[in-house]
VOBA-1610 file (N, C-alpha, C; in pm, whole numbers, padded with zeros to 5 digits, always signed):
BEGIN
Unk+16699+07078+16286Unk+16813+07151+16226Unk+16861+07256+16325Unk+16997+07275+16353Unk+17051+07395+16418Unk+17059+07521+16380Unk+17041+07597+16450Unk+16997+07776+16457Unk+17126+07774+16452Unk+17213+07754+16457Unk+17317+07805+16489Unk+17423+07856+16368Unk+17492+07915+16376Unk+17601+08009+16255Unk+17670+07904+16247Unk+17691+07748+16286Unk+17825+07676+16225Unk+17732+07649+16124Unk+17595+07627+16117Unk+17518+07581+15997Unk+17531+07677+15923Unk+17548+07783+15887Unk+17557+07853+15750Unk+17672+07815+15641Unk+17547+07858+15570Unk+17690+07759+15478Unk+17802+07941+15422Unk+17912+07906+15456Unk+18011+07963+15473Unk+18120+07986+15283Unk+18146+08104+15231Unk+18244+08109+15119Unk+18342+08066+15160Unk+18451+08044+15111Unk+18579+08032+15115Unk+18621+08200+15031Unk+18795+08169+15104Unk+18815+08382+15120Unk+18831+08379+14963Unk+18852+08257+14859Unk+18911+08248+14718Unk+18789+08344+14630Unk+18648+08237+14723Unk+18507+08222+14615Unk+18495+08391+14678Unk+18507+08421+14761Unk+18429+08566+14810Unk+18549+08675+14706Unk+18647+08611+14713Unk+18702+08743+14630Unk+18706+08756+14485Unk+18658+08614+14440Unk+18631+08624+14275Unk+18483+08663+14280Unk+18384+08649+14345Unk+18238+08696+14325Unk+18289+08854+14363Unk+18332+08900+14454Unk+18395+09064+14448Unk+18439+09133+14329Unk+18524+09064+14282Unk+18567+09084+14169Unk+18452+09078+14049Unk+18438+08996+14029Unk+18280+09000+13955Unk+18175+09108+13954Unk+18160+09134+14041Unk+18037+09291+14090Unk+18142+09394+14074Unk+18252+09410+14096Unk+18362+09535+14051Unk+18331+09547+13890Unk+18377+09442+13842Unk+18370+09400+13664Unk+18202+09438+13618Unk+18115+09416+13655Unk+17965+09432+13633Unk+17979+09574+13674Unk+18077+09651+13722Unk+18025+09808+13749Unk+18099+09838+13648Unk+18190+09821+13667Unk+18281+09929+13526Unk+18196+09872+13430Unk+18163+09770+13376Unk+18089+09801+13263Unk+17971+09860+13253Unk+17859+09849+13323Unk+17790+09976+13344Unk+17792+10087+13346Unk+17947+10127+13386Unk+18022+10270+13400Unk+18043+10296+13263Unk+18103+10214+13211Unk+18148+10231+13067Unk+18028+10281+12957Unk+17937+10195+12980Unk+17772+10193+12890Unk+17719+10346+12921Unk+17747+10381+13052Unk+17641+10488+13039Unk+17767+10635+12996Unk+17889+10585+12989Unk+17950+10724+12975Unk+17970+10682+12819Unk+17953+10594+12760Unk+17975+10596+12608Unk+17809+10655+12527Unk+17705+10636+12601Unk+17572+10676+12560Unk+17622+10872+12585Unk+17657+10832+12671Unk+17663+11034+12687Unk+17769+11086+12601Unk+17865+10997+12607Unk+17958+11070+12468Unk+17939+11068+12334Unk+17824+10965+12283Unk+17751+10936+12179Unk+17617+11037+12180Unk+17568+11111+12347Unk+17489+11198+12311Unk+17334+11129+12273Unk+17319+11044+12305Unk+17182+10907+12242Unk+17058+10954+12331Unk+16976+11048+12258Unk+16857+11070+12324Unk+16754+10946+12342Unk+16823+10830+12269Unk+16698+10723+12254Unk+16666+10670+12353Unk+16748+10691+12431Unk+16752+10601+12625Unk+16647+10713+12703Unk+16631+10808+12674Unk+16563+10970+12739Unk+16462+10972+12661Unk+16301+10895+12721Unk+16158+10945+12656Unk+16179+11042+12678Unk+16058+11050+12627Unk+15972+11173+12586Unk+15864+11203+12739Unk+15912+11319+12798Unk+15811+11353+12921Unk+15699+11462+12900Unk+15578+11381+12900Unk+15462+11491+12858Unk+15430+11570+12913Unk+15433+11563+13016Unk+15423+11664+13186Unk+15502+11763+13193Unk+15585+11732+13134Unk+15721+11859+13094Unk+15681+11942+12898Unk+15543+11863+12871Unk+15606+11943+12719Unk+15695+11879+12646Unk+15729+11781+12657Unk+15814+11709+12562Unk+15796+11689+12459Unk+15836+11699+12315Unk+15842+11617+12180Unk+15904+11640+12104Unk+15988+11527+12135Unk+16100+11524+12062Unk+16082+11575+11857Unk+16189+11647+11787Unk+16174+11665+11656Unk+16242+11517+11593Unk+16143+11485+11479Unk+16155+11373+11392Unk+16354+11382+11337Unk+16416+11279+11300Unk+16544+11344+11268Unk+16607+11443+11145Unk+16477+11432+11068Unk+16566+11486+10961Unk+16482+11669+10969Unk+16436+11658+11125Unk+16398+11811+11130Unk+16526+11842+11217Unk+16539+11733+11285Unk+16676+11830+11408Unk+16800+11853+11287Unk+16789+11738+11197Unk+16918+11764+11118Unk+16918+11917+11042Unk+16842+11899+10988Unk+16788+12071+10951Unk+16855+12200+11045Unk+16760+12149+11173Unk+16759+12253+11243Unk+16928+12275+11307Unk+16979+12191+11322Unk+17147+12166+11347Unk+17217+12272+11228Unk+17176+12222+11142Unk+17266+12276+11026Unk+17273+12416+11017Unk+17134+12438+10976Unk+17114+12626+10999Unk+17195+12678+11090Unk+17176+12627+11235Unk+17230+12672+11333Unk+17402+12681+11289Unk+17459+12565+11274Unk+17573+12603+11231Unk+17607+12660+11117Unk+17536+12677+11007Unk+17585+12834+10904Unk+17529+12929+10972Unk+17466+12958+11050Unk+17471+13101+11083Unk+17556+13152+11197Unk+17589+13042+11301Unk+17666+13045+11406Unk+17854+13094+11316Unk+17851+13064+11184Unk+17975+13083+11114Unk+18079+12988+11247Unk+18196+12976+11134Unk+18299+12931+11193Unk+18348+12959+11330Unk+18344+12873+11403Unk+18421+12905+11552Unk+18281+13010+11633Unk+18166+12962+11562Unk+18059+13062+11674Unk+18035+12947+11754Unk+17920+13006+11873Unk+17848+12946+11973Unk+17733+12946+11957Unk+17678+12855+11996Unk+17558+12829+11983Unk+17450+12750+12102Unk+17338+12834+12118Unk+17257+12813+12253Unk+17166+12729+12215Unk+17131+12621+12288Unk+17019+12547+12249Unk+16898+12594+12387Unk+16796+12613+12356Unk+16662+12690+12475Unk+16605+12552+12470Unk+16575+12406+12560Unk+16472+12380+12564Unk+16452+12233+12413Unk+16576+12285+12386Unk+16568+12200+12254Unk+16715+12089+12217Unk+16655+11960+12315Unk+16726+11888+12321Unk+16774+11758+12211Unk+16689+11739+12122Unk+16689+11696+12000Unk+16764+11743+11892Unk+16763+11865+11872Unk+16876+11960+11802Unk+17019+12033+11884Unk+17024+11984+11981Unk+17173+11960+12035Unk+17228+11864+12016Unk+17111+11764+12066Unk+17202+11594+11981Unk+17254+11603+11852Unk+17149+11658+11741Unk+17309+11664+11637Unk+17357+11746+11609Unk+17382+11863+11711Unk+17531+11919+11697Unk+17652+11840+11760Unk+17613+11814+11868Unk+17688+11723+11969Unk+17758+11617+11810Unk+17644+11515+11786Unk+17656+11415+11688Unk+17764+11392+11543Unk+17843+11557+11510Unk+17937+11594+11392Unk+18061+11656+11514Unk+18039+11638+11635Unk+18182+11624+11680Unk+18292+11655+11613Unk+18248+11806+11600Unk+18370+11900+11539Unk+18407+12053+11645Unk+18500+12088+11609Unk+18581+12185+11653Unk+18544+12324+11633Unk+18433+12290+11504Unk+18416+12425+11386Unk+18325+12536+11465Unk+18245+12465+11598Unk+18174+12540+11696Unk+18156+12513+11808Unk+18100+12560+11890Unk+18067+12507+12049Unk+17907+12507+12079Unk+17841+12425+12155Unk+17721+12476+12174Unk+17723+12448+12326Unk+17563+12466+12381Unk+17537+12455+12504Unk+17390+12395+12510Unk+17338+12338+12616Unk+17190+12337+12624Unk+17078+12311+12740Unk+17061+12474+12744Unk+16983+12528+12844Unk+16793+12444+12840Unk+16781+12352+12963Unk+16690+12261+12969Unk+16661+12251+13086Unk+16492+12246+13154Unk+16480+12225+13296Unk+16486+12059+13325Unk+16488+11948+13234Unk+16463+11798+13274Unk+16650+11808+13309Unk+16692+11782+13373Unk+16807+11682+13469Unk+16805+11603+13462Unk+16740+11529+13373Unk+16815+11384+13314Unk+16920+11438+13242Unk+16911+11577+13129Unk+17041+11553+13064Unk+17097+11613+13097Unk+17147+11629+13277Unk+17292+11633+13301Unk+17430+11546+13288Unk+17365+11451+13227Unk+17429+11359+13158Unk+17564+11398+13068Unk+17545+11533+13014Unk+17602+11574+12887Unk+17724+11670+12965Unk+17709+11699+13115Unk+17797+11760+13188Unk+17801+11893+13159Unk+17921+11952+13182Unk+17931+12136+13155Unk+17891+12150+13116Unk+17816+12147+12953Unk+17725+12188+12852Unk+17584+12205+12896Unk+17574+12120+12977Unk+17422+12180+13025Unk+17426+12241+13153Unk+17310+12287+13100Unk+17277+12427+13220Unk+17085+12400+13249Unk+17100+12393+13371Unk+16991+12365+13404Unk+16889+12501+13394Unk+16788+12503+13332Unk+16716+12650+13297Unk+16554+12623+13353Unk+16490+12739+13408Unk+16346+12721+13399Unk+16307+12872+13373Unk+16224+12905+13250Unk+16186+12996+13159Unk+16096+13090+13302Unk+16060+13017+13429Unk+16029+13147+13501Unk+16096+13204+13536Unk+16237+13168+13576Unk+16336+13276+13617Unk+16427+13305+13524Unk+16391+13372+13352Unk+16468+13387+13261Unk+16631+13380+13286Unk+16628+13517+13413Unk+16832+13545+13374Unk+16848+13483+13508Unk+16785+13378+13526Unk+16862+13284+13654Unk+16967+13225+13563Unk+17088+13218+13526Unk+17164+13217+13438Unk+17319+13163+13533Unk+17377+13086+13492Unk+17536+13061+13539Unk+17646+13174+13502Unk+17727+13231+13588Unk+17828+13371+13502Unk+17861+13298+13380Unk+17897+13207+13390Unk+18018+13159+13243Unk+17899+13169+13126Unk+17771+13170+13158Unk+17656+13225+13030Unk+17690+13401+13014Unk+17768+13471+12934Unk+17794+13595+12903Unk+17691+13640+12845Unk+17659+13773+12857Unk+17528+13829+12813Unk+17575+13844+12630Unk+17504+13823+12520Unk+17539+13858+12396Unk+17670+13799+12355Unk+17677+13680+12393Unk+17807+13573+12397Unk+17757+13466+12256Unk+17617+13407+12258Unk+17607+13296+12134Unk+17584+13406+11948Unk+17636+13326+11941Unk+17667+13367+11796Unk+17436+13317+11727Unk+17412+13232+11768Unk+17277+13266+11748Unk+17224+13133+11857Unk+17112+13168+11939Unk+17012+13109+12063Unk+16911+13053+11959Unk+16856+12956+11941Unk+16757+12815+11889Unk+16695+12789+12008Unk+16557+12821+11998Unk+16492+12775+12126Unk+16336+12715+12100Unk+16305+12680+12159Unk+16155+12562+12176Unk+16105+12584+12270Unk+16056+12722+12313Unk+15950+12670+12453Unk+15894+12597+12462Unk+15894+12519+12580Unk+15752+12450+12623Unk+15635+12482+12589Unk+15615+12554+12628Unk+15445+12538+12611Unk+15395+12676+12491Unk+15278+12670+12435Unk+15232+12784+12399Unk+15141+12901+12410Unk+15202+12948+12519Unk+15162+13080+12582Unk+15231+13174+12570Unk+15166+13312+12606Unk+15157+13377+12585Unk+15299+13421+12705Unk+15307+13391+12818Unk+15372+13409+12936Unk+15530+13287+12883Unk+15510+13196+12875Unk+15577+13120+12835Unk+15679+13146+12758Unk+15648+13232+12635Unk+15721+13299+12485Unk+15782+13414+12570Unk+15714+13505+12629Unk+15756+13625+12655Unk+15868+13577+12751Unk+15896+13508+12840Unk+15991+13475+12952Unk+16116+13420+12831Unk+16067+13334+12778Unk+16183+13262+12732Unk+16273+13357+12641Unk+16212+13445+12578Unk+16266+13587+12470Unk+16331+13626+12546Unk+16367+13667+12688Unk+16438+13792+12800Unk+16558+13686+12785Unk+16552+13570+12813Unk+16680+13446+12798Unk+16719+13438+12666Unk+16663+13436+12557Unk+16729+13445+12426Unk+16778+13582+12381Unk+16697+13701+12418Unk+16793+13829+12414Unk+16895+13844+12494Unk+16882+13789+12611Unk+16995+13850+12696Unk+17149+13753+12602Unk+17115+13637+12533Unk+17224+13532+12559Unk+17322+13580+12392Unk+17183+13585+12288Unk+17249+13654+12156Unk+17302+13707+12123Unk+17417+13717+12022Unk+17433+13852+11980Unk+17372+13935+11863Unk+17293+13820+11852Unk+17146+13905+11747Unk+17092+13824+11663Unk+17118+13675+11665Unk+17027+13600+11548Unk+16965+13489+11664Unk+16835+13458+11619Unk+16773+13400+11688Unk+16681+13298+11594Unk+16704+13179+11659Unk+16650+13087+11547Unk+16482+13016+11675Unk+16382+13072+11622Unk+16248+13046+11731Unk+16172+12911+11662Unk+16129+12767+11722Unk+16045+12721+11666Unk+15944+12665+11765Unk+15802+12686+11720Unk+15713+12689+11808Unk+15571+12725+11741Unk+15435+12735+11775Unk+15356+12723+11676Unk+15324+12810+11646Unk+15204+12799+11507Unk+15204+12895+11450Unk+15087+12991+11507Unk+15045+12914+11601Unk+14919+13031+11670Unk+15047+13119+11734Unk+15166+13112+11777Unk+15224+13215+11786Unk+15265+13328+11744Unk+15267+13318+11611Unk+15364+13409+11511Unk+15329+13539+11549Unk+15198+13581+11605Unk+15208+13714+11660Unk+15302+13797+11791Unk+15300+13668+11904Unk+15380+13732+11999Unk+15516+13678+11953Unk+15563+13569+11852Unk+15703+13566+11821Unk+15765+13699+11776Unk+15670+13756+11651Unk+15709+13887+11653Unk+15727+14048+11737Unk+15640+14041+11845Unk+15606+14079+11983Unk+15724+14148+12025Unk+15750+13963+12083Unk+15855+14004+12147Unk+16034+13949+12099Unk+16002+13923+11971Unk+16160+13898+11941Unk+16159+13906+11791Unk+16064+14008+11713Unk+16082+14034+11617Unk+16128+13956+11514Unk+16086+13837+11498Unk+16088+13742+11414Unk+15994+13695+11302Unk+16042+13603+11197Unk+15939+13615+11114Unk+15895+13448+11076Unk+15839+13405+10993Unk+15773+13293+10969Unk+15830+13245+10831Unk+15928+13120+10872Unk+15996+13037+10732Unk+15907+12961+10667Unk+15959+12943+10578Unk+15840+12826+10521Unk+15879+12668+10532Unk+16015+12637+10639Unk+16001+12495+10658Unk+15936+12530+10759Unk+15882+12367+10764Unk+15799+12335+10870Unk+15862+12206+10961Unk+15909+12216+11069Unk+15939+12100+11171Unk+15846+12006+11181Unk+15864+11922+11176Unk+15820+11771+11226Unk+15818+11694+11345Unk+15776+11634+11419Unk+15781+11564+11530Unk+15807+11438+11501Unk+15877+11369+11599Unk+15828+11194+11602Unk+15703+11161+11621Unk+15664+11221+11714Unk+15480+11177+11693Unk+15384+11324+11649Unk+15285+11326+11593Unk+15200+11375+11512Unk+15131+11517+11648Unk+15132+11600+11623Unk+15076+11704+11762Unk+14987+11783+11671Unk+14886+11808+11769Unk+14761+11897+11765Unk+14808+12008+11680Unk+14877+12032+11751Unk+14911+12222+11643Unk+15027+12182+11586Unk+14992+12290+11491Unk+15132+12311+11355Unk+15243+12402+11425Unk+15365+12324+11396Unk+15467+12389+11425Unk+15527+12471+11292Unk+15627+12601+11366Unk+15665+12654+11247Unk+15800+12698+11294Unk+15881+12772+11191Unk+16033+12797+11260Unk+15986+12979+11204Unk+16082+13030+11320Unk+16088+13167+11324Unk+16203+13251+11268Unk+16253+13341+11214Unk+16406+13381+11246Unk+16373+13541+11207Unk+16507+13584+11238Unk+16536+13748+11227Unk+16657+13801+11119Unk+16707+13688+11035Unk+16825+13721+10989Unk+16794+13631+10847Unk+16834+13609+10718Unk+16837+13564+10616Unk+16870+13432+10629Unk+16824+13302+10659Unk+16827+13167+10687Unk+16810+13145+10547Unk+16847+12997+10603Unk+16863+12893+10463Unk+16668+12806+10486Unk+16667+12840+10553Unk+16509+12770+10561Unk+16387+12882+10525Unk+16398+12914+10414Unk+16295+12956+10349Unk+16303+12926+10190Unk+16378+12796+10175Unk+16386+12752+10036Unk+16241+12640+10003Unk+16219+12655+09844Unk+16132+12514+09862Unk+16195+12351+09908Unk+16288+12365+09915Unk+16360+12224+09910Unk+16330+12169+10061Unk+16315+12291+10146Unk+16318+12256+10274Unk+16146+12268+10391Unk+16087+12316+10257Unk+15954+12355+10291Unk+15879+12210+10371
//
């Protein structure tokens, strides 16, 4: 057999520009898939990273936790998400006008969600973007990572600086002492849920008269 390039077998310019065309068509739709998942906001494509502290809230805790946030945020407030990417999805998810949120997170996968996120890491609290105004969210919802002692205290300097005074904390209950510490908060009687089952009990925190201290929501 010949080495040579007349042996290759050769397209015609028709077949090379419909297979072109083809891989153009296979991108835009790919293009399409991943910007309709981000405008849909679909954490389901985004595990869960354990190395980071991840776990995700079960849905009918983020729904909860969404809601509060928006009666207390009142009409046309803002609202900060710390760390808590599950309960941005359904604010994002009622795609209304009635508020704005944001959500401050160190994983960069969900830059996905564009302007709205802000890339955050709780060691450098007010490493902060200008367009984050100090005492700008109508109330900050946050989830540290981890539960420490260093951990809580960093992430509080980012939820005070960002509030203008209601703060919605959930995180465990071996905390409730430095929640109060350092952000003067108190202990509701719902209790958050996970998708999967974790060692410690979680609890929600607040500083202002919430709707989550009913039995309905316990």
């Amino acid at each position: 057999m010949s080495d040579s390039d007349d042996d290759v077998p050769q397209l015609s310019s028709e077949a090379l520009a419909a297979l072109q065309e083809f891989y153009i068509e296979q991108q835009q739709k790919e293009e399409i898939k991943i910007k309709e998942e981000s405008n849909n906001y679909c954490l389901g494509s985004i595990e869960e990273n354990w190395q980071l502290s991840q776990f995700w809230y079960d849905d009918e805790t983020a729904h909860w936790l969404a809601n509060e946030a928006i009666r207390a945020a009142g009409r046309g407030g803002r609202i900060a998400c710390i760390s808590a990417p599950s309960v941005y999805q359904k604010l994002k998810e009622q795609n209304s006008k009635d508020f704005s949120t944001c959500l401050l997170e160190y994983d960069k996968r969900f830059s996905v969600y564009g302007a709205q996120y802000v890339f955050y890491d709780y060691n450098n609290p007010l490493d902060l973007p200008a367009n984050l105004v100090a005492h700008s969210f109508d109330i900050v919802l946050a989830d540290p990572p981890y539960l420490s002692e260093e951990c809580l205290s960093k992430t509080a300097e980012t939820i005070k600086y960002l509030t203008k005074g209601k703060i919605l904390l959930c995180t465990g209950s071996i905390m409730e002492e430095y929640a109060a510490k350092y952000l003067g908060v108190k202990m509701c009687t719902f209790i958050p849920k996970h998708t999967r089952n974790l060692a410690n009990e979680f609890r929600c925190y607040v500083n202002y008269d919430s709707g989550l201290d009913s039995d309905s929501v316990s």
